[in-house]
C-alpha positions in Angstrom: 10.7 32.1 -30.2 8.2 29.2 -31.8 7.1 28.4 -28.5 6.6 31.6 -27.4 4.7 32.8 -30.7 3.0 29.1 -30.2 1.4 30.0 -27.0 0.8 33.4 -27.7 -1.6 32.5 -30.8 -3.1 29.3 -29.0 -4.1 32.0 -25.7 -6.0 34.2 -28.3 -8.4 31.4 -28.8 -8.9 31.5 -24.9 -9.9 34.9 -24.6 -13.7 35.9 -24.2 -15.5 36.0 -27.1 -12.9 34.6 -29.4 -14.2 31.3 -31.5 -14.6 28.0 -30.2 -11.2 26.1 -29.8 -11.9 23.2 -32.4 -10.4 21.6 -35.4 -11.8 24.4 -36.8 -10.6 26.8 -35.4 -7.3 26.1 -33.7 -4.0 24.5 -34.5 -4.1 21.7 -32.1 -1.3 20.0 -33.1 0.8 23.0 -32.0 -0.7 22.6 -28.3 2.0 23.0 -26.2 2.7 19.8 -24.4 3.2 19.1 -20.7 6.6 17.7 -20.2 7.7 16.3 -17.3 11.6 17.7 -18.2 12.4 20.5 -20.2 11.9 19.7 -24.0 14.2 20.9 -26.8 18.2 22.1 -27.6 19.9 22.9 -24.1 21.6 25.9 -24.1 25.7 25.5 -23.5 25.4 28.3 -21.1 22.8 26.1 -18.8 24.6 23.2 -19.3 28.0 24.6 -18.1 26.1 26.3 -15.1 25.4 22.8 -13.7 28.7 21.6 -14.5 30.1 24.7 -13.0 27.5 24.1 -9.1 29.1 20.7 -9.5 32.4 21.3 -9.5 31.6 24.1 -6.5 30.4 21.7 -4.5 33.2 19.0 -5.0 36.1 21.4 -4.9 34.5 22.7 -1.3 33.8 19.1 0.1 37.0 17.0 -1.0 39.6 18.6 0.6 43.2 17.4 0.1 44.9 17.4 3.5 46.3 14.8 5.9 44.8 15.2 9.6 45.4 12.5 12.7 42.1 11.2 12.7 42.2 11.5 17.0 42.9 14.6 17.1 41.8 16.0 13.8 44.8 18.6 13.6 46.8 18.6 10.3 49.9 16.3 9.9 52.8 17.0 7.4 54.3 13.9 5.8 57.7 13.0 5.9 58.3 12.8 9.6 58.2 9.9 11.7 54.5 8.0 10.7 51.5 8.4 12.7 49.5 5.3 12.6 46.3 7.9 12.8 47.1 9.5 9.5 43.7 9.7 7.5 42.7 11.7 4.8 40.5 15.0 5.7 37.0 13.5 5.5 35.1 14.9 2.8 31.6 14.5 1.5 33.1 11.5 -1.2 36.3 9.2 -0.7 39.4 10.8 -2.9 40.1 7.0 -3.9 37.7 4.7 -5.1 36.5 3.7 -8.6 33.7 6.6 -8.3 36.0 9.0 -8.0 38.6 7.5 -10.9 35.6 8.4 -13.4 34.9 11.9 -11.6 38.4 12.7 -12.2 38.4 11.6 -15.7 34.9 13.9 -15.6 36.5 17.0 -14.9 39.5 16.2 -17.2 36.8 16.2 -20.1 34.8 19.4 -18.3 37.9 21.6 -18.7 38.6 20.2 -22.4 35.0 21.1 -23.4 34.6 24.3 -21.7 38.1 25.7 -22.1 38.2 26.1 -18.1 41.2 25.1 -16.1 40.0 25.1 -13.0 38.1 21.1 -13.9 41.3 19.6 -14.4 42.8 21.5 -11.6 40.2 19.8 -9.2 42.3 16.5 -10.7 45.5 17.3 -10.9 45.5 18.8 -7.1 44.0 15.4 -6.2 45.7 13.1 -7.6 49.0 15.2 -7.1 48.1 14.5 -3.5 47.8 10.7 -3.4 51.1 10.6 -4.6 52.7 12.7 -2.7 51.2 10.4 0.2 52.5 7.2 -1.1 56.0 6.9 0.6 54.5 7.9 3.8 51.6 5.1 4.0 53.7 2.8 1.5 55.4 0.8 5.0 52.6 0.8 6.5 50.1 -1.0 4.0 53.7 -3.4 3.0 53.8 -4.6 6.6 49.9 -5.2 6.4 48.4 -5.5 3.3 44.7 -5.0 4.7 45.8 -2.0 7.1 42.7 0.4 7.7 44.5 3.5 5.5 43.5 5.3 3.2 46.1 3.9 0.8 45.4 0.4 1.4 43.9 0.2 -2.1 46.9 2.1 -4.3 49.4 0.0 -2.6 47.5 -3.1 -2.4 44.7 -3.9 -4.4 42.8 -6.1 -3.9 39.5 -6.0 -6.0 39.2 -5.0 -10.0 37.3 -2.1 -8.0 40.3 -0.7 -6.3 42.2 -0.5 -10.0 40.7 -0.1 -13.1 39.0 3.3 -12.8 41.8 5.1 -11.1 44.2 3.4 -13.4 42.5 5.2 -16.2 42.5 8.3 -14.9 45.9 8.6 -13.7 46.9 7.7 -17.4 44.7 10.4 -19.1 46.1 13.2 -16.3 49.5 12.1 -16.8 49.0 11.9 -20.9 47.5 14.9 -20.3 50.5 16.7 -18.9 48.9 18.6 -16.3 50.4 17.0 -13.3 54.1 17.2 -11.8 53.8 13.9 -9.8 55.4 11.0 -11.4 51.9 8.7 -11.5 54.1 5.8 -13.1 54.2 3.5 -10.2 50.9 3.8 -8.8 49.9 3.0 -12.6 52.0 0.1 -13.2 50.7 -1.3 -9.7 47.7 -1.3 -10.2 48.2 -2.8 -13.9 49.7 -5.7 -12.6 47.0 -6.3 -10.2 44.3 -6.5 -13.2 46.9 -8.6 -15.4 48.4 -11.0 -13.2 46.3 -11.1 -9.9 42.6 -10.9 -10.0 40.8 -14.4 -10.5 39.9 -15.5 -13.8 37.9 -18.0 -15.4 39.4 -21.0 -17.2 39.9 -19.4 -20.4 41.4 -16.2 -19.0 37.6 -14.2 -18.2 38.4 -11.7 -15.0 36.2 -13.2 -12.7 35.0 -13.3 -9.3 34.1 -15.8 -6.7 31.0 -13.9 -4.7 28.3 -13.8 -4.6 29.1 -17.4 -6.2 31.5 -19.2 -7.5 32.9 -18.2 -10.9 30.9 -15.2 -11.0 31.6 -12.5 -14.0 30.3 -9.0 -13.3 29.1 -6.7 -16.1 30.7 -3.9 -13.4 34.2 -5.6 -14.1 34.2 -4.5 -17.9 34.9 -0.9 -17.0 37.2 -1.9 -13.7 39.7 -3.6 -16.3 39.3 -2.7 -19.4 39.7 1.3 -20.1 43.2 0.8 -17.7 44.4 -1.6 -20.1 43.4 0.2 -23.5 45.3 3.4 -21.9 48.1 1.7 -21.1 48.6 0.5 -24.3 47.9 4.4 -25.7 50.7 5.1 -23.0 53.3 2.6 -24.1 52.5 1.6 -27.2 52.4 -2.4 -26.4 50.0 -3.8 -28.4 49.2 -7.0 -25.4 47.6 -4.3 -24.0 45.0 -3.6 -26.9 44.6 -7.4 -27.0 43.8 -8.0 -23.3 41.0 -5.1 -23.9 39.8 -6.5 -26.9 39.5 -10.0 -25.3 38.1 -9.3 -22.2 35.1 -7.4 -24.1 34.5 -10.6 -26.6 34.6 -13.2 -23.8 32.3 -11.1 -21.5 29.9 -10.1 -24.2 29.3 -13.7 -25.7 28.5 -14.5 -22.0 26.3 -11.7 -21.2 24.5 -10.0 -24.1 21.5 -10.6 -25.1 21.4 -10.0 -28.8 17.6 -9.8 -29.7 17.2 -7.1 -26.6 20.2 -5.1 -27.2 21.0 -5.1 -23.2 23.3 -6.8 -21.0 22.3 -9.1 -17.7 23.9 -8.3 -15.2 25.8 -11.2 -13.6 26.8 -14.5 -15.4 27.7 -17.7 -13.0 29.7 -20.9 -14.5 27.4 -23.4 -12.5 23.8 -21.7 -14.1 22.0 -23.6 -16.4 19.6 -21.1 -16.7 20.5 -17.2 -15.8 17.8 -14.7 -14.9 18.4 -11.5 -16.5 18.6 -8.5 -15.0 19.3 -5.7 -16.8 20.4 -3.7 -14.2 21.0 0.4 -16.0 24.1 1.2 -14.0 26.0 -2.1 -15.1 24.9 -1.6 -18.6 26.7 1.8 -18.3 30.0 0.5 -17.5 29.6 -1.7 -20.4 28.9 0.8 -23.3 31.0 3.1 -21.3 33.5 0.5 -21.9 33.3 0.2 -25.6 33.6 4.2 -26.0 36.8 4.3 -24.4 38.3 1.3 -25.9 37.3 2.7 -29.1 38.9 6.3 -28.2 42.5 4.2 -27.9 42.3 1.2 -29.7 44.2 1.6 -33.4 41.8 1.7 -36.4 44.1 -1.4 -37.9 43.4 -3.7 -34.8 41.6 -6.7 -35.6 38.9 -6.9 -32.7 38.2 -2.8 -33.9 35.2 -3.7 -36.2 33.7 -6.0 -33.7 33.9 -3.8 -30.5 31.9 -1.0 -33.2 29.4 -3.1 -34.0 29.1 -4.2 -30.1 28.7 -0.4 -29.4 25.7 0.3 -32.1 23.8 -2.9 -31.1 23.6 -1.6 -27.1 23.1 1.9 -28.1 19.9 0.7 -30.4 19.3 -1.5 -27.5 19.7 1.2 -24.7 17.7 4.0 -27.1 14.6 2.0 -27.2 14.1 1.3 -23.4 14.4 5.2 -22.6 11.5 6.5 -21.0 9.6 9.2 -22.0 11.0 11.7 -19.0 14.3 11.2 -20.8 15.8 8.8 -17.9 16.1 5.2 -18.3 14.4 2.9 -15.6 16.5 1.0 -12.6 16.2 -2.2 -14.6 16.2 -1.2 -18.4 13.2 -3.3 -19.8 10.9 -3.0 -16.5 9.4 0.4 -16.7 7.6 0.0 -13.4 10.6 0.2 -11.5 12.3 3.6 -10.7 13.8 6.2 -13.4 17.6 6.4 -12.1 20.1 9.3 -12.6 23.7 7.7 -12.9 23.2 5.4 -15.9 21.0 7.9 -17.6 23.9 10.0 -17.6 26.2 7.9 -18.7 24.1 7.1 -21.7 23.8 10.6 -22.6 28.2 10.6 -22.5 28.3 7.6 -24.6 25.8 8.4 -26.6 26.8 12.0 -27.4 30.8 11.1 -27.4 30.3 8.4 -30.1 28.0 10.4 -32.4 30.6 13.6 -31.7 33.2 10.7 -33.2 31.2 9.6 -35.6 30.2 6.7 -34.3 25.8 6.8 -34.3 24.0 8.5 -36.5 23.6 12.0 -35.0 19.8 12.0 -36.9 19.0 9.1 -34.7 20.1 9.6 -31.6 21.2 13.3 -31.0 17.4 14.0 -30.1 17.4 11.0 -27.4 21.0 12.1 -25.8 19.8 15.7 -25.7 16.4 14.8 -24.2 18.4 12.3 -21.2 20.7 15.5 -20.6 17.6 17.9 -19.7 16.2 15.0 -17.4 19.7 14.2 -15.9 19.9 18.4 -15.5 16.6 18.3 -13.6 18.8 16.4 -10.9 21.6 18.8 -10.4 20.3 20.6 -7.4 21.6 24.1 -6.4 24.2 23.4 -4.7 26.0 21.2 -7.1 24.6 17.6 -5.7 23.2 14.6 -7.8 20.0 13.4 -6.9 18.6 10.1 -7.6 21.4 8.0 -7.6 21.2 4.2 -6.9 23.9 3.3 -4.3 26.2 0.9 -4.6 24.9 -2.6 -5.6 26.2 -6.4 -5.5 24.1 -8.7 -7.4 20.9 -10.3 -7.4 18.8 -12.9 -9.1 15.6 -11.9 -7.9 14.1 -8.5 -9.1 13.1 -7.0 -5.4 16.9 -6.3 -4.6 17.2 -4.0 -7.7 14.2 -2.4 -7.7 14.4 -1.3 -4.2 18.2 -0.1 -4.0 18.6 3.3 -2.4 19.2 6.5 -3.8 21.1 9.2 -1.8 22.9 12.1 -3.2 26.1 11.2 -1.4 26.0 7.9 -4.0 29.3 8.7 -5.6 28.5 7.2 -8.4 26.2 9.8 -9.8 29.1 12.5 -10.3 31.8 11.1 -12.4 28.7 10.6 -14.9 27.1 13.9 -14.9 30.2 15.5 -15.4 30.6 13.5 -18.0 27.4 14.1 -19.7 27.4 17.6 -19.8 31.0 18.1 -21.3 30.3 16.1 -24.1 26.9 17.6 -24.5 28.8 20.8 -24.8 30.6 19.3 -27.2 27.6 18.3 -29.3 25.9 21.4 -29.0 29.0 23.3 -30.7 29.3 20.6 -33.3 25.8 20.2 -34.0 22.7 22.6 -34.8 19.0 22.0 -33.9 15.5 23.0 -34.5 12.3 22.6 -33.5 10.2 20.7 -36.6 7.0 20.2 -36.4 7.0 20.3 -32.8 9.6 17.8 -32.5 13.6 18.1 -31.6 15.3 17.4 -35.0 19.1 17.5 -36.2 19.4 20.7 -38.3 20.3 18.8 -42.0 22.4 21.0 -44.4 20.2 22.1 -47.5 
């Protein structure tokens, strides 16, 4: 209603014979500006339509069903094992660690909306993979690296084949929407992260490519969300502690303290580390701090720290956000390209931790709202993401990052959008908004 009463008063002005459009004359700090994204409080029915073409799209392109891949006609486990059993190809993989934060993305679409068919998508899903596990299970035993697409629940191998499914399987089965025992899949791939991926001297989960003694921002979020739901699951405080450690011994590694951001990738052997602040990576680290901080118990020692951790990336993250509402490939280098994936994850960890009470809401609620209506501009009709970076290794020079891909079959973009527009949901029914003096404001209580 302002804008339209706005525009309605400024066009009289325009008409022939009406006075000369001047200070004089005309409001011209009402002017409607021209923004590249739509500019002001989403509505939750808009932001639940995108949700909604999302979650089309996905339910009609990940099918659950196991086909000889020769052949492409339907098997049924339980009979004698054909060594051409593959999943149904879909549009996206049904395991990978893109696809562990989609299914935690619909678990939090169906809380915030109230509709069962998110977690459905899920719980059919993930329902599935276990119900495939004793056929494959011999299989991947006999040959650890077998071309299945169980290879990774059975036997991990990476921090990527663990963390992120871990996690979800834990929030499903705490949940109590699915019948499938999820236990042993869980405590699998638990054991991988705790007692089988390299680590540095001191206990850091490393890597060894692309050099020796490598630590990968990216590795935050593979470990450490599994390990702070398993300790909500069981209760066993080591868990908590593992989290807590692996988030101190990365961070006083990796983030710079006067910019706010993480680099990317830390080696052992550097004397000197180029930083890249590559947006996706610094995702899966505040990403990381949210969900340790849903679990982790308000009378844990490392609680305080992890908080503060959270508020100095989120100050850090808020002021490299460009004026479209996206933040750029590499954070602080606003000449290279605006990129969907991490913007929405900002939006979720910036909306989730002011909806906990986390940020200031005055401070940051206009920002997370403004990165929704870009990330929104990116849900096409048909439910797909565009403007994803696809998956990325690490650099040290700044050519690799700036000229990564996007394609809308990135999965990385979905998980995130998801997301984003639950917890905006969330926000928008916690919150109120106006438009004050031309500006998005938090509605204050008089």
């Amino acid at each position: 209603m302002f804008l339209a009463c706005l525009t309605t008063g400024l066009t009289l002005y325009a008409q022939p014979g009406a006075p000369k459009a001047n200070d004089s004359t005309t409001p011209l700090h009402l002017l409607q500006p021209d923004y590249p994204v739509p500019y002001g409080q989403p509505k939750v029915a808009d932001v639940t339509n995108a949700l909604n073409r999302i979650y089309t799209y996905l339910e009609a392109n990940t099918p659950t069903q196991l086909v000889d891949k020769e052949t492409n006609k339907e098997l049924t486990p339980g009979g004698t094992f054909n060594p051409n059993a593959i999943f149904k190809p879909g549009d996206f993989r049904l395991i990978s660690y893109e696809w562990g934060v989609t299914y935690a993305g619909m678990l939090l679409a169906s809380e915030a909306t109230g509709d069962g068919r998110y977690a459905d998508y899920t719980n059919k899903r993930l329902q599935f993979i276990a119900e495939q596990l004793p056929y494959f299970r011999a299989q991947v035993t006999a040959d650890p690296k077998a071309n299945t697409p169980m290879r990774s629940v059975v036997a991990p191998h990476a921090l990527d084949d663990a963390g992120a499914m871990c996690a979800a399987m834990i929030k499903a089965s705490r949940a109590g929407g699915i019948k499938a025992n999820m236990r042993p899949m869980i405590d699998n791939y638990i054991n991988y992260i705790q007692t089988k991926e390299y680590r540095l001297a001191d206990g850091t989960l490393a890597r060894n490519r692309p050099q020796p003694n490598t630590l990968w921002l990216d590795d935050l979020f593979m470990s450490v969300p599994a390990l702070a739901q398993m300790g909500k699951l069981t209760g066993d405080q080591t868990y908590y502690d593992e989290a807590v450690k692996q988030v101190t011994q990365f961070s006083k590694r990796m983030f710079n303290q006067q910019k706010g951001l993480y680099m990317h990738g830390w080696v052992e052997s550097m004397s000197v580390h180029p930083e890249f602040h590559w947006a996706r990576a610094n995702g899966w680290g505040i990403l990381t701090a949210v969900e340790l901080l849903d679990v982790l118990p308000t009378s844990h020692p490392g609680r305080a720290g992890i908080l503060d951790l959270l508020r100095a990336h989120a100050k850090g993250l808020a002021a490299q956000q460009s004026g479209s509402g996206f933040w750029h490939q590499l954070l602080d280098r606003p000449d290279s390209y605006l990129e969907t994936s991490a913007t929405a994850i900002y939006v979720y960890a910036f909306a989730h931790a002011i909806n906990q009470g986390w940020l200031d809401p005055l401070a940051y609620a206009p920002a997370t709202l403004l990165g929704w209506n870009a990330v929104s501009t990116k849900v096409t009709p048909n439910g797909q993401i565009e403007g994803v970076c696809v998956g990325t290794g690490m650099g040290f020079d700044p050519a690799f990052y700036y000229y990564r891909p996007i394609n809308v079959y990135a999965a990385h973009g979905y998980g995130p959008a998801l997301l984003a527009g639950a917890e905006v949901v969330k926000l928008l029914k916690n919150k109120t908004f106006e438009i004050n003096d031309s500006s998005l404001q938090l509605t204050q209580k008089k």
